[in-house]
DONUGU-884112 format. One record per atom (N, C-alpha, C): residue number from 1; atom name; x, y, z. Coordinates in pm, whole numbers. Atoms other than C-alpha are relative to their C-alpha. Layout:
N
<lomar NUM, 'CA', <X, Y, Z>>
...
//
This chain:
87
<lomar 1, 'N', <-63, -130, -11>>
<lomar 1, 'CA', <8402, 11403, 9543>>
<lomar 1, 'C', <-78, 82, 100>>
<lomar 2, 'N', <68, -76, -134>>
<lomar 2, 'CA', <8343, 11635, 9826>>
<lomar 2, 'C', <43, 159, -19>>
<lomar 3, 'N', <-42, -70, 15>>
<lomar 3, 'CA', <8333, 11969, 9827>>
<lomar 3, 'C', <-29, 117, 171>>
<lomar 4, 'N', <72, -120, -105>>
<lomar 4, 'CA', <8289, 12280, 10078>>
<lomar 4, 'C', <56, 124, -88>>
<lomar 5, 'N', <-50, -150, 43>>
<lomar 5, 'CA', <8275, 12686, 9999>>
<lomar 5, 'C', <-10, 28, 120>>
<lomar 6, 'N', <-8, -86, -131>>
<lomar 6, 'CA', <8369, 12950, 10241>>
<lomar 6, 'C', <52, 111, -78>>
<lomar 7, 'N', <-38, -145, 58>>
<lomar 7, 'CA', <8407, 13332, 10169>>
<lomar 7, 'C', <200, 26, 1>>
<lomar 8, 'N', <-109, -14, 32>>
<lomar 8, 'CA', <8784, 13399, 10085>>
<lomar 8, 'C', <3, 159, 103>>
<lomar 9, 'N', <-59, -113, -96>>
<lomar 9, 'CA', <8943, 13667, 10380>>
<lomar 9, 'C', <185, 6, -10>>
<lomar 10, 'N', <-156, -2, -92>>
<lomar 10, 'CA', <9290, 13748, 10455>>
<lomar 10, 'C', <37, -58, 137>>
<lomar 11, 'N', <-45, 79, -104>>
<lomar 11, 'CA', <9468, 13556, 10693>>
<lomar 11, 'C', <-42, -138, -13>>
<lomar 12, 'N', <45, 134, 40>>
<lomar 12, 'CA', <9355, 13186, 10805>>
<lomar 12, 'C', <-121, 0, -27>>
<lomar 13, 'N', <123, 53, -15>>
<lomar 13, 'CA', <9042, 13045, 10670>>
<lomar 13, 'C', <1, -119, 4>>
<lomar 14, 'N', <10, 103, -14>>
<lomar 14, 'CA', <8889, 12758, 10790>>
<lomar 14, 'C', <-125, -82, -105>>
<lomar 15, 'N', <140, 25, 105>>
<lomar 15, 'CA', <8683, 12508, 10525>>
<lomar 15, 'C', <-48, -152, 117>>
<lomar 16, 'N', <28, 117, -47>>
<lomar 16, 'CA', <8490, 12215, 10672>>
<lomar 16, 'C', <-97, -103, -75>>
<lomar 17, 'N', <89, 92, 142>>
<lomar 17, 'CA', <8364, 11868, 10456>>
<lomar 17, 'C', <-53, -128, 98>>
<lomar 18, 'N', <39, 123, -98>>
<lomar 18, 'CA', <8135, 11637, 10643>>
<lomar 18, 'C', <-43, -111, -64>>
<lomar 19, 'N', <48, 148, 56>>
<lomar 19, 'CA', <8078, 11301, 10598>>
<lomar 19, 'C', <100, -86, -143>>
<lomar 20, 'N', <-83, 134, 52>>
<lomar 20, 'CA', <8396, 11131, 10442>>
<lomar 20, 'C', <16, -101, 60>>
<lomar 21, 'N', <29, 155, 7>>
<lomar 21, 'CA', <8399, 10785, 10441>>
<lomar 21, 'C', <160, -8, 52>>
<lomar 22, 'N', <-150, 28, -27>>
<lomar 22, 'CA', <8746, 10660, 10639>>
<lomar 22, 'C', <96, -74, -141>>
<lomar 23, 'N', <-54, 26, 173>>
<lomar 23, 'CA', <9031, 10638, 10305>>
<lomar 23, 'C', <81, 85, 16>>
<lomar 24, 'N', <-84, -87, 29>>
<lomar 24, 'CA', <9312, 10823, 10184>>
<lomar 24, 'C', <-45, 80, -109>>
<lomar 25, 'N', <67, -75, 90>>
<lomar 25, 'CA', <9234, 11123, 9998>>
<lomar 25, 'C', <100, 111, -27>>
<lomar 26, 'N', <-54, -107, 35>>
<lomar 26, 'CA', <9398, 11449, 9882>>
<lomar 26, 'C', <-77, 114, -11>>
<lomar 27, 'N', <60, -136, -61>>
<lomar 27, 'CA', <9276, 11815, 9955>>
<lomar 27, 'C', <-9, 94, -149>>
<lomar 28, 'N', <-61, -125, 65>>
<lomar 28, 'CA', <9303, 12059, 9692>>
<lomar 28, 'C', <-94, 129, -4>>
<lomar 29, 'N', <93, -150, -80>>
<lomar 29, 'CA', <9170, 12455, 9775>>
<lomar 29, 'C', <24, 111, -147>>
<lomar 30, 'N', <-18, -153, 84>>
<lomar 30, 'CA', <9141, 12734, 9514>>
<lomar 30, 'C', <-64, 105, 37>>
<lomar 31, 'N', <48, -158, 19>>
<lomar 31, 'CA', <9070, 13135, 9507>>
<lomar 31, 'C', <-79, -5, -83>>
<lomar 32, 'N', <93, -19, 115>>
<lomar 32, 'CA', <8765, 13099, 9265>>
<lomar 32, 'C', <-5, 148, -9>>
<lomar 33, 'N', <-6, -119, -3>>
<lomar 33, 'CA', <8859, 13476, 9215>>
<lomar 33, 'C', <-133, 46, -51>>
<lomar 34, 'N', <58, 27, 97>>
<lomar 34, 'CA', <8600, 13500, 8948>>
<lomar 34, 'C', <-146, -80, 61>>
<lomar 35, 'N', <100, 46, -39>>
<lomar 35, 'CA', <8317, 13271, 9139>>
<lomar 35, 'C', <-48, -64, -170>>
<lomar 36, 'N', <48, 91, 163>>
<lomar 36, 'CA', <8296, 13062, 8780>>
<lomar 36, 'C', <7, -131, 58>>
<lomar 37, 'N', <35, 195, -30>>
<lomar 37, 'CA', <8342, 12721, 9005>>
<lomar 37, 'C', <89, -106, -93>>
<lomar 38, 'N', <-82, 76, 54>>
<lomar 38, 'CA', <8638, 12651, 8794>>
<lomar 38, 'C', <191, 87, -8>>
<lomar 39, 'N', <-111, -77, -87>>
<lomar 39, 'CA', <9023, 12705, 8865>>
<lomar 39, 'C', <10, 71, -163>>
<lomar 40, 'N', <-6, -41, 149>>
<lomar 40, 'CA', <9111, 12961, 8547>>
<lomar 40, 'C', <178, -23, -16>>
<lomar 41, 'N', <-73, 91, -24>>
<lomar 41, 'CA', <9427, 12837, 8408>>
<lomar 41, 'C', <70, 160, -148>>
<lomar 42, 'N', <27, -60, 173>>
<lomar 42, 'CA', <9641, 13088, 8115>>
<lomar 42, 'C', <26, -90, -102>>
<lomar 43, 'N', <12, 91, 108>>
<lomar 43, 'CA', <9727, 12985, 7766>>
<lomar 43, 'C', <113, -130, 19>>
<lomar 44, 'N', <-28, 82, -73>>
<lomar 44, 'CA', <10038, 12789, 7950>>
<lomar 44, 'C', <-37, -106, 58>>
<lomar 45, 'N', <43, 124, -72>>
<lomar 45, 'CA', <9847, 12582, 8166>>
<lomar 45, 'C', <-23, 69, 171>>
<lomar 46, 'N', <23, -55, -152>>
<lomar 46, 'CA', <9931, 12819, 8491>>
<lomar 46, 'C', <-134, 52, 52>>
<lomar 47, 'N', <130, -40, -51>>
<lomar 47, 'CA', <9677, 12870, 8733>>
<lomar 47, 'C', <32, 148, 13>>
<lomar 48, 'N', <-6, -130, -34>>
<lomar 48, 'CA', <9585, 13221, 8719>>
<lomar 48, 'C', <-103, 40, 156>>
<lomar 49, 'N', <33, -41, -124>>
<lomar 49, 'CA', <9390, 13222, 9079>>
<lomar 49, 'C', <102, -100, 103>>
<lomar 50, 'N', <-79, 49, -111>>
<lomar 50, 'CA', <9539, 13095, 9410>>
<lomar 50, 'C', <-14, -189, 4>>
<lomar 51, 'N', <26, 119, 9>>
<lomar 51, 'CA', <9584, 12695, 9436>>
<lomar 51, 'C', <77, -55, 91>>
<lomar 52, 'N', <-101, 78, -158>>
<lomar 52, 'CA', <9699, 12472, 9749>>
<lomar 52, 'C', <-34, -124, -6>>
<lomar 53, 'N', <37, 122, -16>>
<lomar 53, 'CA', <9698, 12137, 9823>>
<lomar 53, 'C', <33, -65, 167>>
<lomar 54, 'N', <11, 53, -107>>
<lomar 54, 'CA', <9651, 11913, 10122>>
<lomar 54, 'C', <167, -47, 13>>
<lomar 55, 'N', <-219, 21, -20>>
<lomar 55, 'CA', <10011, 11848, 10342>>
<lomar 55, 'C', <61, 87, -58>>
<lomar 56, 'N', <-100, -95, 15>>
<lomar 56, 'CA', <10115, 12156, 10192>>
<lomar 56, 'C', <104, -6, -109>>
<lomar 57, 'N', <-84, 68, 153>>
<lomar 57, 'CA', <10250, 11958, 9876>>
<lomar 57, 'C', <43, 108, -59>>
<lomar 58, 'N', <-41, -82, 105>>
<lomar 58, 'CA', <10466, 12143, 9692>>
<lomar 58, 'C', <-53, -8, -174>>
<lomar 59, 'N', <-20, -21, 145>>
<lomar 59, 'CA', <10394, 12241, 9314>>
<lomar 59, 'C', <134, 9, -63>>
<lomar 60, 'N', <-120, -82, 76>>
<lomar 60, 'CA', <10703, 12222, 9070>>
<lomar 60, 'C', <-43, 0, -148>>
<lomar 61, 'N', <-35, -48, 161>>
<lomar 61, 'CA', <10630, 12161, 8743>>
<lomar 61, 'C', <-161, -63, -16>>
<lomar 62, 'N', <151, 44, -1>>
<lomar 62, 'CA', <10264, 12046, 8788>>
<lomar 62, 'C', <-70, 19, 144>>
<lomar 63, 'N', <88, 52, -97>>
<lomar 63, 'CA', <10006, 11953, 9037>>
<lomar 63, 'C', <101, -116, 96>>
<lomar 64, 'N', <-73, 103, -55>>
<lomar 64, 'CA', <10178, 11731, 9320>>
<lomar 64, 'C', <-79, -131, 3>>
<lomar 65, 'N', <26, 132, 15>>
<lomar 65, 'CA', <10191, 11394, 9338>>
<lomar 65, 'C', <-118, -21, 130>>
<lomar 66, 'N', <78, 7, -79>>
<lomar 66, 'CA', <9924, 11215, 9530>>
<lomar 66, 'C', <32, -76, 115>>
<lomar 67, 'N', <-55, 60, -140>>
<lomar 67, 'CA', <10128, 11046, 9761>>
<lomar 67, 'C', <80, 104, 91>>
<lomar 68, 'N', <-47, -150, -47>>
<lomar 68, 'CA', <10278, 11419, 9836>>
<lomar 68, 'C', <-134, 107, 79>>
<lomar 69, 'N', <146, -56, -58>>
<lomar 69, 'CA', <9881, 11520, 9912>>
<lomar 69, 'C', <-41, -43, 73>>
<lomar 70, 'N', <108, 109, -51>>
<lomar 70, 'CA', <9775, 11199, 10056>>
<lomar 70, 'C', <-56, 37, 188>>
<lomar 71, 'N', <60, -2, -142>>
<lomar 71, 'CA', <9564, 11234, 10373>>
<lomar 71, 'C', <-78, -94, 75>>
<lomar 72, 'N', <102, 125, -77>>
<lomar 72, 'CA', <9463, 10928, 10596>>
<lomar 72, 'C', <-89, 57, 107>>
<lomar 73, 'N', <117, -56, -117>>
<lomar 73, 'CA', <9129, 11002, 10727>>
<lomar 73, 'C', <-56, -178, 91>>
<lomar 74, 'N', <28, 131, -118>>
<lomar 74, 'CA', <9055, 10741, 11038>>
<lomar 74, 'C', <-108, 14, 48>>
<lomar 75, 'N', <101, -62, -97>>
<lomar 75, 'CA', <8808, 10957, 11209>>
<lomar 75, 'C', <-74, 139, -38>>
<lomar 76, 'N', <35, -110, -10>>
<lomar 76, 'CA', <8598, 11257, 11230>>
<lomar 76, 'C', <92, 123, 63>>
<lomar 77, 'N', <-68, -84, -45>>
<lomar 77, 'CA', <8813, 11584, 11272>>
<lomar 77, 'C', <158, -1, -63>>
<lomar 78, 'N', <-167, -78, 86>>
<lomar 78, 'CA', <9161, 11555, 11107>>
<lomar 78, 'C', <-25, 131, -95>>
<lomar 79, 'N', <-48, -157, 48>>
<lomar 79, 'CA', <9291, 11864, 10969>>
<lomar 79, 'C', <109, -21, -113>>
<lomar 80, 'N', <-136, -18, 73>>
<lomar 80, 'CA', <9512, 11946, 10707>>
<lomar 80, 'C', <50, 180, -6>>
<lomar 81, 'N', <-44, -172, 78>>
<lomar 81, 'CA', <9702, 12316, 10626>>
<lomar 81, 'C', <59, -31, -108>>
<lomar 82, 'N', <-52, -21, 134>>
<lomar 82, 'CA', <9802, 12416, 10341>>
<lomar 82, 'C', <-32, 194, -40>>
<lomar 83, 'N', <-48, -173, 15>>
<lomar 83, 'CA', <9937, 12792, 10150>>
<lomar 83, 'C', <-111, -8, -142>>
<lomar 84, 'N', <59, -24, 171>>
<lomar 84, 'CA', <9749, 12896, 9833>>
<lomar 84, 'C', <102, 57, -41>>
<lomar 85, 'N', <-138, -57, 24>>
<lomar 85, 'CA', <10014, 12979, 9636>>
<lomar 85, 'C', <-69, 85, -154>>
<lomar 86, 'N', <-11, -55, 166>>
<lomar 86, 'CA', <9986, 13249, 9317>>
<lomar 86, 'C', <71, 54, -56>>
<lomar 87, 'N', <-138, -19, 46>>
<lomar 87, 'CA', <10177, 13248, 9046>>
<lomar 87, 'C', <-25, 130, -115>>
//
């Protein structure tokens, strides 16, 4: 598992994670509103801070699938975007 932080702004931010191993992987970004280092969720299950995923995967009734996230890393430098979405 890999992680990076970066200060949360308006508009784009950029995160950067060095040193993955070439593989398919999946992205996923939260608003740690809170700085607890864990996504907060209510008694539902919904995320109560911002949550995105790599490719831009849609959410419908969960977390997307991982073939909806999947990201083939080949090389140094691919990119993904993705929205934080809150609900």
């Amino acid at each position: 598992q890999w992680t990076s932080r970066v200060p949360a702004r308006s508009g784009r931010v950029a995160a950067r994670i060095e040193g993955v191993p070439a593989g398919t992987y999946a992205v996923q970004a939260i608003h740690d509103e809170n700085a607890n280092m864990d996504l907060d969720r209510s008694f539902l299950g919904l995320p109560l801070e911002g949550i995105g995923f790599s490719n831009d995967a849609p959410m419908r009734l969960g977390p997307p699938s991982f073939g909806d996230a999947a990201l083939a890393v080949a090389e140094p430098g691919i990119a993904t975007r993705l929205k934080l979405r809150y609900f």
